[in-house]
C-alpha positions as CSV (number, residue, x, y, z in Angstrom):
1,X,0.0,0.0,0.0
2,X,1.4,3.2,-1.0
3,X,2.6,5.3,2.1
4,X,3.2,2.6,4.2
5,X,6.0,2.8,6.2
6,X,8.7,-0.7,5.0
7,X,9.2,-2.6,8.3
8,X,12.7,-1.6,10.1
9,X,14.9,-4.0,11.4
10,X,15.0,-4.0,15.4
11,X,18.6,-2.6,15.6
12,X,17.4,0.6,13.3
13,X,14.4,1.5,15.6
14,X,16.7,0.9,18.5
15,X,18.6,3.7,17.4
16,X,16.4,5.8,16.3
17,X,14.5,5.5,19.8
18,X,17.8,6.2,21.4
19,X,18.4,9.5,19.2
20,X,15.2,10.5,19.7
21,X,15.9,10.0,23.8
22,X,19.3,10.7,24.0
23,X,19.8,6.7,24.6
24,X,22.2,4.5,22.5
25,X,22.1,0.6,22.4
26,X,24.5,-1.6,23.6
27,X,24.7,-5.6,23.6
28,X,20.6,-5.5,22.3
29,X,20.2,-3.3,25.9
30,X,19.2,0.4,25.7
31,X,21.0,3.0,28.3
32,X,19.9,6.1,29.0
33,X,19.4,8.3,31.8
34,X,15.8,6.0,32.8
35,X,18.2,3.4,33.1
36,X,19.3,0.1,30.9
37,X,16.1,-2.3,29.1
38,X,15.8,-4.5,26.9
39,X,15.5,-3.4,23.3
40,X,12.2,-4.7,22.5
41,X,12.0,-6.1,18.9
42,X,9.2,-4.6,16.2
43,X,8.3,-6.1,12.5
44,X,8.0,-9.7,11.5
45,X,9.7,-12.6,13.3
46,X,11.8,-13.3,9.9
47,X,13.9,-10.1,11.3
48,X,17.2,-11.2,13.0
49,X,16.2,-11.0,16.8
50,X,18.2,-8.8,18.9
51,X,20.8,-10.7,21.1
52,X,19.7,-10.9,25.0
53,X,22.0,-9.8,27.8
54,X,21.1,-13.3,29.5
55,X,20.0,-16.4,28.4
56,X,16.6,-16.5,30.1
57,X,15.5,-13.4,28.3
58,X,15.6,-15.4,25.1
59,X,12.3,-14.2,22.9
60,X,11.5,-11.7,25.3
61,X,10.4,-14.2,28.1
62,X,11.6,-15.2,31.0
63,X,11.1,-18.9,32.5
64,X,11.4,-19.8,35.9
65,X,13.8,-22.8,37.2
66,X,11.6,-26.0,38.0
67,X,12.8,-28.4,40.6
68,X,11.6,-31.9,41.4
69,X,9.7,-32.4,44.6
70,X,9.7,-34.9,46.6
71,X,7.7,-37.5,46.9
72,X,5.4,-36.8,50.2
73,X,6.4,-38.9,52.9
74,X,3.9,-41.6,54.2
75,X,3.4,-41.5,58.0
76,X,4.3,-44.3,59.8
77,X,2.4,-46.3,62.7
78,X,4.6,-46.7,65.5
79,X,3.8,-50.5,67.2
80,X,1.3,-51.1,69.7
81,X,2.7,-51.2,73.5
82,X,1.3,-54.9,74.5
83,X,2.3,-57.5,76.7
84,X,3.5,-59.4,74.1
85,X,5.7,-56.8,72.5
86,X,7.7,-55.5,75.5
87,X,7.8,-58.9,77.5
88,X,11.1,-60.4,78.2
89,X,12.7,-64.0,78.4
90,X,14.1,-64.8,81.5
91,X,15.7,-67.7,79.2
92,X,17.6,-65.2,77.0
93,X,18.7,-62.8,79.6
94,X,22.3,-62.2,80.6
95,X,21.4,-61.9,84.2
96,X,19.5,-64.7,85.2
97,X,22.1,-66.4,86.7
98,X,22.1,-63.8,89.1
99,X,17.9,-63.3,89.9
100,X,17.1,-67.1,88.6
101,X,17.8,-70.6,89.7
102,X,20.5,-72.4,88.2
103,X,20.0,-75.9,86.5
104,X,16.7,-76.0,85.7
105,X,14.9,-78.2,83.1
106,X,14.2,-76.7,79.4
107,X,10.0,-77.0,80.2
108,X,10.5,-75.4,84.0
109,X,12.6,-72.7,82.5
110,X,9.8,-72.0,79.9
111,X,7.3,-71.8,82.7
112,X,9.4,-69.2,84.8
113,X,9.2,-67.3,81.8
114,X,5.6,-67.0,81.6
115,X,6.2,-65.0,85.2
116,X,7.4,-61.7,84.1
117,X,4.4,-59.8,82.7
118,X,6.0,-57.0,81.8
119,X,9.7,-54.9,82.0
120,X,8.7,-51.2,83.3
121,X,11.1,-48.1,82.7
122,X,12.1,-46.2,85.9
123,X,13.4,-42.7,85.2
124,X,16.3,-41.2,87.4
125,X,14.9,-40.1,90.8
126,X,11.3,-41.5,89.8
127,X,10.0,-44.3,92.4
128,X,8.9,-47.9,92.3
129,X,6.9,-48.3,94.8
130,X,6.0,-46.3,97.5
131,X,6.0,-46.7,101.8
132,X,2.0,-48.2,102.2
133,X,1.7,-48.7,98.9
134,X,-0.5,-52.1,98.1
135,X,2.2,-54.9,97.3
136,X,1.8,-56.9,94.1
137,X,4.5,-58.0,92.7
138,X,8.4,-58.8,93.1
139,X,10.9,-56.6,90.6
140,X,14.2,-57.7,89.3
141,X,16.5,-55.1,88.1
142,X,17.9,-55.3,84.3
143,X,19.6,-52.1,84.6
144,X,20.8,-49.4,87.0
145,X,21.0,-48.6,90.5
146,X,18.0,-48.0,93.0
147,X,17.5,-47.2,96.9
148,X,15.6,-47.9,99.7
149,X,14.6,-45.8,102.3
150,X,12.3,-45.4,104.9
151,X,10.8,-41.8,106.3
152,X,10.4,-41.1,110.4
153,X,7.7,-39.8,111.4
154,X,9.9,-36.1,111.7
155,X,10.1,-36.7,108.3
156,X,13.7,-37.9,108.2
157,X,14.9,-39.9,105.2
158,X,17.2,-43.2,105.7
159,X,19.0,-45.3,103.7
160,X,18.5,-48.7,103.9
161,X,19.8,-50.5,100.8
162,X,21.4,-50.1,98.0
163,X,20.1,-52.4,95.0
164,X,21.7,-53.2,91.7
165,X,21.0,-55.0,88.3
166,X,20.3,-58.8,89.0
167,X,18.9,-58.1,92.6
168,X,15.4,-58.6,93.5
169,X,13.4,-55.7,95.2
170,X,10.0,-55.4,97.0
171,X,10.1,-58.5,99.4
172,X,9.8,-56.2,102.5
173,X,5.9,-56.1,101.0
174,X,5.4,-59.6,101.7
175,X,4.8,-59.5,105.2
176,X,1.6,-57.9,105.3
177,X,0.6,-57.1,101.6
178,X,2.4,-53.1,101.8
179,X,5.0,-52.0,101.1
180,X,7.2,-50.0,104.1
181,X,9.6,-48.3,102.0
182,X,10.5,-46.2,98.6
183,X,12.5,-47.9,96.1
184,X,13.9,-45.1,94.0
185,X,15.8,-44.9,91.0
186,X,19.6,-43.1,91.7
187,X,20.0,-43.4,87.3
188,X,17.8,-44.3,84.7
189,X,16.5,-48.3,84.9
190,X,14.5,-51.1,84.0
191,X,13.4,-53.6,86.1
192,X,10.7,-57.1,85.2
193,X,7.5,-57.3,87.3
194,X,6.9,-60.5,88.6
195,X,3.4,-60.7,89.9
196,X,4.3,-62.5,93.5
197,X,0.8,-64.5,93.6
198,X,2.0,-66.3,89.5
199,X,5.2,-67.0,91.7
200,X,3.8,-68.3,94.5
201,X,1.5,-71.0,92.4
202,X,4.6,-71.8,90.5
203,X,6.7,-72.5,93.5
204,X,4.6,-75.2,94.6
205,X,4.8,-76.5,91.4
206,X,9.0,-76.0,90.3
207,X,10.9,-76.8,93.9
208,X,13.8,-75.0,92.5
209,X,12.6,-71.9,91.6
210,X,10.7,-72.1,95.4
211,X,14.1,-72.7,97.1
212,X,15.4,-69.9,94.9
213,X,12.8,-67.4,96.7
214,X,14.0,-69.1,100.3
215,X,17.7,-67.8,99.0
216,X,16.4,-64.4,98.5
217,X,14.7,-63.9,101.6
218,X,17.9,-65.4,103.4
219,X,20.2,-63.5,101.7
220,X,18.1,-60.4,102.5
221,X,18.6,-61.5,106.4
222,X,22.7,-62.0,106.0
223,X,22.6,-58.4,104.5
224,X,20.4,-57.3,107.6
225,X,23.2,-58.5,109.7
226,X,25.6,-57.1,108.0
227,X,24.5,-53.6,108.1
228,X,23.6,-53.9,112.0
229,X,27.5,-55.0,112.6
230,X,28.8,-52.2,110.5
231,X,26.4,-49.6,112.3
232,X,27.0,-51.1,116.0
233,X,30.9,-52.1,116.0
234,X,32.9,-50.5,113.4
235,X,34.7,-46.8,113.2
236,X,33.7,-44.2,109.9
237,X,37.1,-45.8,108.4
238,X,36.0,-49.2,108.8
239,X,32.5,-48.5,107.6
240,X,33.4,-46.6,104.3
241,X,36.1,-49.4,103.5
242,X,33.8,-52.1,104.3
243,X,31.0,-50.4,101.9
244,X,33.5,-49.7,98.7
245,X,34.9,-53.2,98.9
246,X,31.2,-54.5,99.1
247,X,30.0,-52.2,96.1
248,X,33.4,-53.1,93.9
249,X,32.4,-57.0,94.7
250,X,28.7,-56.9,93.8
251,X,29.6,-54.9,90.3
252,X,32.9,-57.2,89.8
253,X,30.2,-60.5,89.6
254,X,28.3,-58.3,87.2
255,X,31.3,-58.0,84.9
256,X,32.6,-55.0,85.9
257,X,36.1,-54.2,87.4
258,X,37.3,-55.0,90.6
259,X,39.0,-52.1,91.1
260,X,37.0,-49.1,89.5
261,X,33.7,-47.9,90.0
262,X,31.4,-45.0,89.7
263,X,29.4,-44.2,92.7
264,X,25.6,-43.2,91.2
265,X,24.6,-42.1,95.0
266,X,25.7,-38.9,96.7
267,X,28.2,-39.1,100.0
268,X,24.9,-37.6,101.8
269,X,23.6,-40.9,100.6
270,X,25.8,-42.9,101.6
271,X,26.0,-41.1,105.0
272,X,22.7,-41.9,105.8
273,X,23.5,-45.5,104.9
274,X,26.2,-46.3,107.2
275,X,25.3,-43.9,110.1
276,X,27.5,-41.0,109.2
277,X,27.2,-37.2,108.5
278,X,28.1,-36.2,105.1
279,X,31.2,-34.2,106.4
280,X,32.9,-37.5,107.8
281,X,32.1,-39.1,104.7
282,X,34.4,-36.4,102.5
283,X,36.7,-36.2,105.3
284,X,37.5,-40.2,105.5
285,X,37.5,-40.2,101.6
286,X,40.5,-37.7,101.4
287,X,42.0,-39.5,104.1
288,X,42.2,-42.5,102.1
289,X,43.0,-40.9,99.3
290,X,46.3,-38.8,101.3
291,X,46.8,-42.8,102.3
292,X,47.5,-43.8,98.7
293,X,44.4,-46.6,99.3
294,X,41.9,-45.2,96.8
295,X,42.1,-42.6,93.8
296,X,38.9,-40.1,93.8
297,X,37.6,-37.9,90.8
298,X,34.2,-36.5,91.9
299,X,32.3,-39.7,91.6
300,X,34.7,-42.3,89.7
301,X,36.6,-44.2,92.7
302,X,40.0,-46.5,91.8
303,X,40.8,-48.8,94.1
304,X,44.4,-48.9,94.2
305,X,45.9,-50.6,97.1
306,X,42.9,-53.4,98.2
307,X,44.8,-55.1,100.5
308,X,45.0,-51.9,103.2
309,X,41.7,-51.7,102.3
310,X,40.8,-55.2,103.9
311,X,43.0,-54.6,106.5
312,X,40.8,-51.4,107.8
313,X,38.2,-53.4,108.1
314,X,39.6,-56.7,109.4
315,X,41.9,-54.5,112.0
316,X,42.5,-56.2,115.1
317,X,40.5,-54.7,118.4
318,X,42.4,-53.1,120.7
């Protein structure tokens, strides 16, 4: 058609735009005092396009990145808490030789392991079983350390036992059907209930595992006796010797050393277990320590001279 204007090629209007606004065009980008743009490109497409300053202005259009997404995640069901899930085998555990009898048929060891309903998770300073409360069952330790105590009626708190993995707990309930002291955790544990009436019915039944429930209890007295000679005869040294060698044997039979231990109870604890004040506690401690008997960081003891050790509490009277 006559008058119309022949299509100019991009670079041409470019420049003539840039004259016109006293703006020039560099690399396909046009500068100027509104600042640099992009030279956009007029006429047919069969025109040679202008050059972009980036790739991802190609054709005047910009495309965003795309990134894969992961698949969602699908929840999953954690396991129901039954009986049958969390119950142990007396059979299979490493410690039975020290809360079990020893010798027993295949079938009678089966049957003991019908006993244990259920393992139950103690946290650190949580309690078993409280001073009046109603007495059920019988608890053997898997793992860590507990206490026993009993409360005066001024409200005094002492010690009465210190119980470790493979030691039964809870037989002071059997005498009338309550319980007359705490049993707390001194670290985190895990003990197996043993309902005392299954026992009781399988006893009759199984003469070892009933002779091995006589052991207990008798073992329980010896204990007794023990503590009442180390409370009614015996000076702090003797007390605190006799105590460390008794812990370091009890932990050695558990495959521990014989000559290092860590003590999970506080000297105040032990204090009120052999009839001392926590003062002569430390102050025997360092003694036998300056002594070169024992080595003492905080709470980790080294025996290292055992024999003196014996000898404090095996010293001749006077």
């Amino acid at each position: 058609m006559a008058g119309a204007a022949e299509p100019d090629d991009a670079a041409t209007a470019c420049s003539r735009l840039g004259a016109a606004d006293s703006e020039r065009v560099v690399d396909g980008m046009v500068v100027g005092r509104s600042g640099p743009r992009l030279c956009r490109q007029r006429g047919p497409s069969s025109l040679t396009p202008v050059k972009p300053a980036h790739p991802s202005l190609a054709n005047n259009s910009f495309k965003p990145p795309t990134y894969r997404q992961r698949p969602p995640r699908l929840p999953v069901r954690p396991q129901p808490m039954t009986p049958e899930t969390i119950k142990v085998a007396c059979s299979n555990c490493n410690l039975r030789e020290l809360c079990m009898p020893i010798g027993l048929q295949p079938a009678d060891l089966q049957r003991i392991d019908e006993i244990v309903a259920t393992r139950r998770k103690v946290k650190r300073r949580e309690t078993l079983f409280h001073n009046g409360e109603r007495f059920t069952s019988l608890y053997a330790i898997r793992t860590g350390v507990f206490k026993t105590r009993v409360t005066s009626e001024d409200g005094r708190d002492q010690v009465t036992g210190f119980q470790m993995a493979g030691e039964i707990i809870g037989l002071d309930g059997i005498v009338n059907d309550h319980h007359t002291c705490d049993a707390v955790a001194l670290e985190d544990a895990e003990v197996c209930v043993m309902p005392f009436d299954r026992i009781e019915e399988l006893s009759r039944e199984v003469t070892a595992l009933q002779r091995h429930v006589h052991q207990i209890m008798s073992r329980e007295i010896v204990r007794e006796h023990g503590v009442m000679l180390l409370l009614g005869s015996m000076r702090a040294e003797e007390r605190l010797a006799a105590f460390l060698l008794n812990l370091v044997q009890r932990l050695h039979a558990r495959g521990f050393s014989q000559s290092e231990l860590v003590l999970r109870m506080t000297r105040e604890e032990i204090g009120s277990y052999l009839g001392l004040k926590l003062e002569t506690v430390s102050r025997t401690l360092s003694k036998f320590v300056e002594d070169g008997i024992v080595a003492v960081q905080q709470r980790h003891v080294r025996i290292v001279d055992a024999d003196k050790l014996r000898r404090l509490v095996n010293a001749p009277a006077c």
